[in-house]
C-alpha positions as CSV (number, residue, x, y, z in Angstrom):
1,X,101.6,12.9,135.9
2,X,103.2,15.0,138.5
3,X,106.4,16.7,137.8
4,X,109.4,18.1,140.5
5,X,112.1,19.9,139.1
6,X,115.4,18.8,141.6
7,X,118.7,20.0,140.0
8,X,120.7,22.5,142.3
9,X,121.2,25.5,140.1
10,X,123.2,28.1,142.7
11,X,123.4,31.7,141.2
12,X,124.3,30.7,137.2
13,X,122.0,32.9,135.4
14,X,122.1,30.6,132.5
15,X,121.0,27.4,134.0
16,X,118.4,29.7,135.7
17,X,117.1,30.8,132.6
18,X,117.1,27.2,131.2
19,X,115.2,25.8,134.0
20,X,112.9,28.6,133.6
21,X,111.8,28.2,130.1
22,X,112.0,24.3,130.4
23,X,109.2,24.7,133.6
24,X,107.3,27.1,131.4
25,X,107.0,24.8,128.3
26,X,106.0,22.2,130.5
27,X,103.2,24.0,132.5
28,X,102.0,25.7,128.7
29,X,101.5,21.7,127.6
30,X,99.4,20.9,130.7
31,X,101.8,18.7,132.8
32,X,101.8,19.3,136.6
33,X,104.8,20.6,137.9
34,X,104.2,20.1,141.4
35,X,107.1,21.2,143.4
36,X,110.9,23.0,142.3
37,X,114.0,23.5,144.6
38,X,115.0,26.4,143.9
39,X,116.5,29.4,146.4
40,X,114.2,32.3,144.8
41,X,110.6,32.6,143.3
42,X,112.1,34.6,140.8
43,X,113.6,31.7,139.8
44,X,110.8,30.1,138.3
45,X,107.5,30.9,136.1
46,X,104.9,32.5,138.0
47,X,102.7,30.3,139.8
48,X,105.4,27.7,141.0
49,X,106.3,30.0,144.5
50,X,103.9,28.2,146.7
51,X,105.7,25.0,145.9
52,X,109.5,25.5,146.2
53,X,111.5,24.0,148.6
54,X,115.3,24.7,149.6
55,X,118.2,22.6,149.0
56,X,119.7,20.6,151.2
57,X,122.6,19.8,152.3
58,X,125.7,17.7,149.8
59,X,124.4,19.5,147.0
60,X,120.7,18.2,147.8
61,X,121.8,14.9,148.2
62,X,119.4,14.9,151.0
63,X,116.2,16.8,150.0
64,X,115.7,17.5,153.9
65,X,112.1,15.7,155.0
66,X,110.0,18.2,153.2
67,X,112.0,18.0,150.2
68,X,111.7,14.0,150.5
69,X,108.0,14.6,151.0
70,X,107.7,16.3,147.6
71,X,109.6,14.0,146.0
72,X,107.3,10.8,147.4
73,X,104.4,12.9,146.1
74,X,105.7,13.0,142.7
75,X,105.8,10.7,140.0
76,X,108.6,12.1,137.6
77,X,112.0,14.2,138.1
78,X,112.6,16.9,134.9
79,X,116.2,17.3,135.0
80,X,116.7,20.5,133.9
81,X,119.9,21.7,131.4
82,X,123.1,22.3,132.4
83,X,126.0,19.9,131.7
84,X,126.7,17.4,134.4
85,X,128.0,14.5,132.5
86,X,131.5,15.9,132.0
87,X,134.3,14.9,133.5
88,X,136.8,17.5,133.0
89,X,136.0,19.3,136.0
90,X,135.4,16.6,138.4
91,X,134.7,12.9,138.3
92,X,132.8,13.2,142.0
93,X,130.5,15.2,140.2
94,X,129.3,12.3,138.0
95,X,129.2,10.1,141.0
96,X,127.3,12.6,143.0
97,X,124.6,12.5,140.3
98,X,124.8,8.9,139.6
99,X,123.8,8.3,143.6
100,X,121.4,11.2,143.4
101,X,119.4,9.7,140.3
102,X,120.0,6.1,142.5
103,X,118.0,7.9,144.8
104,X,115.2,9.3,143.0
105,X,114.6,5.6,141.6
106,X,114.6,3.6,144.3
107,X,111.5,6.2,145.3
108,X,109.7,4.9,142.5
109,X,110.6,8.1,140.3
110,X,111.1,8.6,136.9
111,X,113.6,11.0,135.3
112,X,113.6,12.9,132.8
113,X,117.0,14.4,131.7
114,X,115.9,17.4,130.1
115,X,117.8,19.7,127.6
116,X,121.5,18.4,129.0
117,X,124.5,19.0,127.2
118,X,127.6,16.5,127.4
119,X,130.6,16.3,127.3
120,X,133.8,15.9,127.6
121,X,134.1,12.5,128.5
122,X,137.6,12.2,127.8
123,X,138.4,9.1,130.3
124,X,137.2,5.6,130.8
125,X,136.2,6.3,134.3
126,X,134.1,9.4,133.3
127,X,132.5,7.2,130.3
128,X,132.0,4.7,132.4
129,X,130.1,6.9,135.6
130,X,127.9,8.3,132.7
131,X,127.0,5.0,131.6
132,X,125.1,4.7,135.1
133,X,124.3,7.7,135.4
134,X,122.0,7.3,132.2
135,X,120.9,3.8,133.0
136,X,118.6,5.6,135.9
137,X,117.4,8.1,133.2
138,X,113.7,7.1,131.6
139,X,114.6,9.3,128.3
140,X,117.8,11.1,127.7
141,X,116.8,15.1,125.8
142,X,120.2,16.5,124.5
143,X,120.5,19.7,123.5
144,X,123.0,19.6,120.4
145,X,124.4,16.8,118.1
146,X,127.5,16.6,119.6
147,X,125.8,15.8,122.6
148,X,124.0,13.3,120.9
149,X,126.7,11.4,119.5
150,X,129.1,11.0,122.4
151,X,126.2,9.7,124.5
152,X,124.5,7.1,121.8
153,X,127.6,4.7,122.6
154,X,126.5,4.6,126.3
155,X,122.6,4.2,126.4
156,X,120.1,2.6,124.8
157,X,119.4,4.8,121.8
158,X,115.8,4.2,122.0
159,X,116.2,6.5,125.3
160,X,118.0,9.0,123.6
161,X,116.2,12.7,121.6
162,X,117.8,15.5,119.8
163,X,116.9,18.9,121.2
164,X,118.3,21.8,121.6
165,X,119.1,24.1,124.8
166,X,116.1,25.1,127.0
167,X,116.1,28.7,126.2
168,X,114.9,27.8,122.3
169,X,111.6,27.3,123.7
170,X,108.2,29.5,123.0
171,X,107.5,29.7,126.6
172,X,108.2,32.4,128.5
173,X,109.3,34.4,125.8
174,X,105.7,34.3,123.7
175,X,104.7,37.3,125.6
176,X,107.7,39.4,124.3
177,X,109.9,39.4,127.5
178,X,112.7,38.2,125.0
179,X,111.8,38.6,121.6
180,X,112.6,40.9,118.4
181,X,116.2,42.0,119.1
182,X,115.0,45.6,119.6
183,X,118.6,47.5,119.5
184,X,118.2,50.7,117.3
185,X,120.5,50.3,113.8
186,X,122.8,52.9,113.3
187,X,124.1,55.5,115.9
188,X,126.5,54.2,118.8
189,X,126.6,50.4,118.7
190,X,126.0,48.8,121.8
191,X,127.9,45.7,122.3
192,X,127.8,43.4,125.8
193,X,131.2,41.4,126.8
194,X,131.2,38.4,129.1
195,X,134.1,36.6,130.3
196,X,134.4,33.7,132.1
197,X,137.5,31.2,134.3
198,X,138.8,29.0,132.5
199,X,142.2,26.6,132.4
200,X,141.6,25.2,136.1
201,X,139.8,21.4,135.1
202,X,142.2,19.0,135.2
203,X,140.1,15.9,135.0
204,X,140.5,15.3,139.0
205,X,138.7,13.5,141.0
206,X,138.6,17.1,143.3
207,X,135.7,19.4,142.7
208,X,137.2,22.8,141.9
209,X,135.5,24.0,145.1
210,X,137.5,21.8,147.5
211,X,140.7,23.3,146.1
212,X,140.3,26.6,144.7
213,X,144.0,27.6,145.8
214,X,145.4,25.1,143.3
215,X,143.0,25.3,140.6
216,X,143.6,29.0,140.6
217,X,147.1,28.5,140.8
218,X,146.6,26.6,136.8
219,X,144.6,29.3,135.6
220,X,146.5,32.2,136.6
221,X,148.7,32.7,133.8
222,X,146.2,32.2,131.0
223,X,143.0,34.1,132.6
224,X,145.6,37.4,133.2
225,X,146.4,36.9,129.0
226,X,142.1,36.3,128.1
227,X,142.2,39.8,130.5
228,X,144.6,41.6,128.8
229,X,143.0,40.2,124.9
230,X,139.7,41.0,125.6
231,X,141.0,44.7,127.1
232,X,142.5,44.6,123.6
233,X,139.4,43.7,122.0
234,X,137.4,46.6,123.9
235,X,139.9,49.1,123.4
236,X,139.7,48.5,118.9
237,X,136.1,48.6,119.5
238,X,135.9,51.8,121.0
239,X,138.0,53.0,118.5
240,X,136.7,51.9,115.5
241,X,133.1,51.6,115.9
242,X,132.7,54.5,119.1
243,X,131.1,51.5,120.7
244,X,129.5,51.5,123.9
245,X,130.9,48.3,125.8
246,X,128.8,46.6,128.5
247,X,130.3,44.0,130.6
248,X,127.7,41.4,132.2
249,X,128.4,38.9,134.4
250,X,126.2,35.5,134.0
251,X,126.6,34.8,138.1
252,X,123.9,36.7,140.6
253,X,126.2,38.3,143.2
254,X,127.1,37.1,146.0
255,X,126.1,33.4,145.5
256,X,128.9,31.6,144.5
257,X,131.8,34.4,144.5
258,X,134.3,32.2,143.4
259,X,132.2,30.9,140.7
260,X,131.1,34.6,139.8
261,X,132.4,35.8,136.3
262,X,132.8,40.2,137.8
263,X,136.0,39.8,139.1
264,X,137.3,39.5,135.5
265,X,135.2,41.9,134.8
266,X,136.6,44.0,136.8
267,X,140.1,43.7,135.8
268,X,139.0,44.7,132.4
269,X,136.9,47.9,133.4
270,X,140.0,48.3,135.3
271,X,142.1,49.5,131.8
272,X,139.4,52.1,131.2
273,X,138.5,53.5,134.3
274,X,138.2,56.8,132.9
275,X,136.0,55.9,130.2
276,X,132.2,56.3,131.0
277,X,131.9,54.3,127.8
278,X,133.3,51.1,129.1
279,X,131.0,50.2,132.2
280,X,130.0,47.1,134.4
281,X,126.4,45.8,134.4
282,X,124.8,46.1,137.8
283,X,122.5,45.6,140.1
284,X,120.7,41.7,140.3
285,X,118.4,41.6,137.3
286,X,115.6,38.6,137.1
287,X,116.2,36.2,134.5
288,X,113.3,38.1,132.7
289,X,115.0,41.5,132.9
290,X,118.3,40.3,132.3
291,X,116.9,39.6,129.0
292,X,115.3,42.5,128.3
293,X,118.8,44.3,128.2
294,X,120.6,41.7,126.2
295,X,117.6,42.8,123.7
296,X,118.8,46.2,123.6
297,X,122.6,45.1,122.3
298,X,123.7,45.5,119.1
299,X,126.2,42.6,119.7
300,X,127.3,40.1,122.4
301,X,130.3,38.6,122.7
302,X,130.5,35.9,125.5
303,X,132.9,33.4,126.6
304,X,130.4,31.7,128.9
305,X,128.4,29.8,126.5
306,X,124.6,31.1,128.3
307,X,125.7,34.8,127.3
308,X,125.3,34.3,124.0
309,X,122.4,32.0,123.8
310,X,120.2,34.4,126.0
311,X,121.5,37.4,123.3
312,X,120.7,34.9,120.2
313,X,117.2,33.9,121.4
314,X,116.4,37.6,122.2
315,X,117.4,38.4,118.2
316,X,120.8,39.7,119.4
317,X,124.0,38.5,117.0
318,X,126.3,36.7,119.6
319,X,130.0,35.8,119.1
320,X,131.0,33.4,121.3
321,X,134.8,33.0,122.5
322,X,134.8,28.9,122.4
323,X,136.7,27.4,125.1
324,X,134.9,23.9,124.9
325,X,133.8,21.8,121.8
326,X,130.1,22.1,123.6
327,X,130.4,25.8,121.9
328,X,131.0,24.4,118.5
329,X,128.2,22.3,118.9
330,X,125.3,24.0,119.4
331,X,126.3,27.0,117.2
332,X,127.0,24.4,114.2
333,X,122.9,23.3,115.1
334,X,122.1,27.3,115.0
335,X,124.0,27.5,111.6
336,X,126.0,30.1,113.2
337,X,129.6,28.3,113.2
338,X,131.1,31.0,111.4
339,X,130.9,33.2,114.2
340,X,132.8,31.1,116.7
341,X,136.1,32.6,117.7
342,X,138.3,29.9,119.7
343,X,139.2,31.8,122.9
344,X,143.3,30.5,122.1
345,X,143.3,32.0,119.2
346,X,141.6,35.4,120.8
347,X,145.1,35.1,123.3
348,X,146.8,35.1,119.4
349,X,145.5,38.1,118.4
350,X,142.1,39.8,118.3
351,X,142.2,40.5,114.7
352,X,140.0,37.7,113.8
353,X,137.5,38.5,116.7
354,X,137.8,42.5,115.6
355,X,136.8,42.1,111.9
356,X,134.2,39.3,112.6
357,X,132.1,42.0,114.7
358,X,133.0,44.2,112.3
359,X,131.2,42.7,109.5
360,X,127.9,41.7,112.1
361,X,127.8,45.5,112.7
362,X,127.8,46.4,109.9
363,X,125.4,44.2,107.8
364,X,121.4,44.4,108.5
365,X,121.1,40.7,107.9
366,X,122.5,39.9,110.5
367,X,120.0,40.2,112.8
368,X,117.4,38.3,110.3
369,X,119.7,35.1,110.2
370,X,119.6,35.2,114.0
371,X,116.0,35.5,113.9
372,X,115.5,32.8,111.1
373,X,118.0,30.4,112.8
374,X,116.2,30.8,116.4
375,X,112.5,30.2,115.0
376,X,113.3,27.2,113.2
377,X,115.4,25.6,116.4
378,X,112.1,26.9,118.7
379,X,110.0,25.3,117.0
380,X,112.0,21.8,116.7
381,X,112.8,22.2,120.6
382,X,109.6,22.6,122.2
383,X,108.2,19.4,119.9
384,X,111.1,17.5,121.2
385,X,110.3,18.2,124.8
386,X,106.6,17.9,124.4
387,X,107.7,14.4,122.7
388,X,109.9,13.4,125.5
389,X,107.4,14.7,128.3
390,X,104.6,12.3,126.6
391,X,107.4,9.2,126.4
392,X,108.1,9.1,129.9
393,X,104.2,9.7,131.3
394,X,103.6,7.0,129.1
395,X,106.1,4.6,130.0
């Protein structure tokens, strides 16, 4: 069966990397991909460039004719990650992919919705608008239990699989791109810091994008107090441990600015521009060598959820600053839900977040229980996708 990957994925490194380990699990099993949107050939494994096309316009709404021409071609849609059947940030957004999966059927496609989280669905319009959304989907792959259970009410459960996020897969990471959590023990920790915006949704039927002024407006308050606690948080670090503090943003630059994560960032470099020890990541890493440097942590802490999940499956500990229950979710899977830190009560005080790194740093298991909890979700993941890949070429 031939395969085309579809979902627009605009600069968010971890959606990037999900897509790019889903695609390489699926060409490692022997399944024809046989066309990707996608805006770089970076983007995706080696030996998928001669086959991407670019998005077009409404959010690839309309493919444009080439894109509509791969799509004929094909005989399945892989979905890939992500978490579009939400609806605190924006009902249109679960009727933009309700009409886009519309489309794709009425071509004669299957679809595959592959490695998705979900969640909230806090109204009966959102429930109901993911109800059609997964009527169009062939099999449903979630990638936590939460997941799971709020969409079993709203499909056919015989359509729905248990899997986990599309980084826990073997492929690309067998050849040791992201494996092993190389960080030397001992010395100068090295710990990496993401933040992310936060406090705009409002369950509105207007995309964030349409009306950043207002949405900005709500978050305002709340993002300058994460700023100042996570300053906070770098400045006890540096004094207990000597830590060296790298700040990494999970947007590519200049892509979607106002989705980018370095202006925070930059605020909290800001409070230590003197300090050679506090410094902002640079350049535009691949997805492969963005990786490679999350290896070479001692600790991540990450607000966006990706930042810690790319640190985990390279071996790294990883506390993540929940702002969502999607958080809670997927760490509970890892077995890792002691080392959750709700990002409110970060804004009460960074004790809790302080001693918790603390006592990673400082005990050598850590980094085995990272290792044992990644292996054993690995090798559940990639038989679930292999499983769901076979279900829907055989349907």
């Amino acid at each position: 069966m031939s395969w085309i990957s579809a979902r627009l994925i605009r600069g968010n490194r971890g959606d990037i990397a999900s897509r790019y380990s889903i695609l390489s699990h699926v060409i490692e099993q022997g399944s024809l991909v046989s066309a990707v949107f996608a805006e770089n050939a970076l983007h995706v494994p080696s030996g998928q460039s001669g086959t991407l096309h670019p998005y077009g316009p409404l959010y690839n709404f309309w493919p444009g004719w080439k894109g509509l021409q791969a799509l004929r071609k094909a005989r399945a849609v892989i979905w890939t990650g992500g978490l579009d059947l939400q609806d605190d940030s924006s009902l249109i957004k679960l009727v933009h992919t309700w009409f886009v999966f519309l489309s794709y059927r009425l071509l004669g496609l299957k679809i595959l919705l592959a490695n998705q989280g979900a969640g909230p669905l806090t109204t009966s319009a959102g429930r109901w608008l993911a109800k059609q959304v997964l009527r169009q989907v062939s099999v449903a792959l979630v990638r936590d239990k939460g997941s799971y259970d709020l969409l079993r009410p709203l499909m056919d459960e015989r359509r729905l699989m248990l899997g986990a996020d599309g980084i826990f897969l073997a492929e690309p990471w067998r050849s040791g791109a992201m494996e092993g959590g190389s960080a030397p023990r001992g010395g100068q920790p090295v710990i990496g810091l993401n933040l992310r915006m936060w406090f705009h949704f409002s369950n509105s039927w207007v995309p964030y994008q349409f009306a950043r002024r207002r949405y900005n407006e709500r978050a305002r308050e709340p993002m300058a107090r994460v700023v100042a606690a996570a300053s906070a948080a770098v400045a006890a670090l540096r004094e207990r441990h000597d830590a060296r503090i790298m700040l990494f943003s999970m947007y590519e630059p200049d892509v979607e600015n106002w989705e980018d994560d370095r202006w925070l960032l930059e605020q909290v470099k800001a409070n230590f521009a003197s300090d050679d020890n506090v410094q902002l990541a640079g350049g535009n890493p691949t997805i492969v060598e963005l990786c490679r440097e999350f290896s070479e942590l001692d600790l991540m802490i990450g607000m966006r959820l990706h930042s810690t999940l790319l640190a985990l499956r390279a071996g790294v500990p990883a506390i993540h600053l929940a702002y969502t229950l999607k958080g809670h979710d997927i760490y509970a899977d890892l077995g890792l839900s002691d080392w959750v830190v709700p990002v409110e009560g970060l804004l009460e005080g960074q004790q809790e977040l302080i001693a918790l790194a603390s006592r990673i740093l400082s005990d050598p298991a850590s980094s085995l229980r990272v290792r044992d909890a990644v292996a054993r979700i690995v090798d559940a993941n990639g038989a679930a996708l292999t499983a769901a890949l076979r279900r829907v070429e055989q349907s």
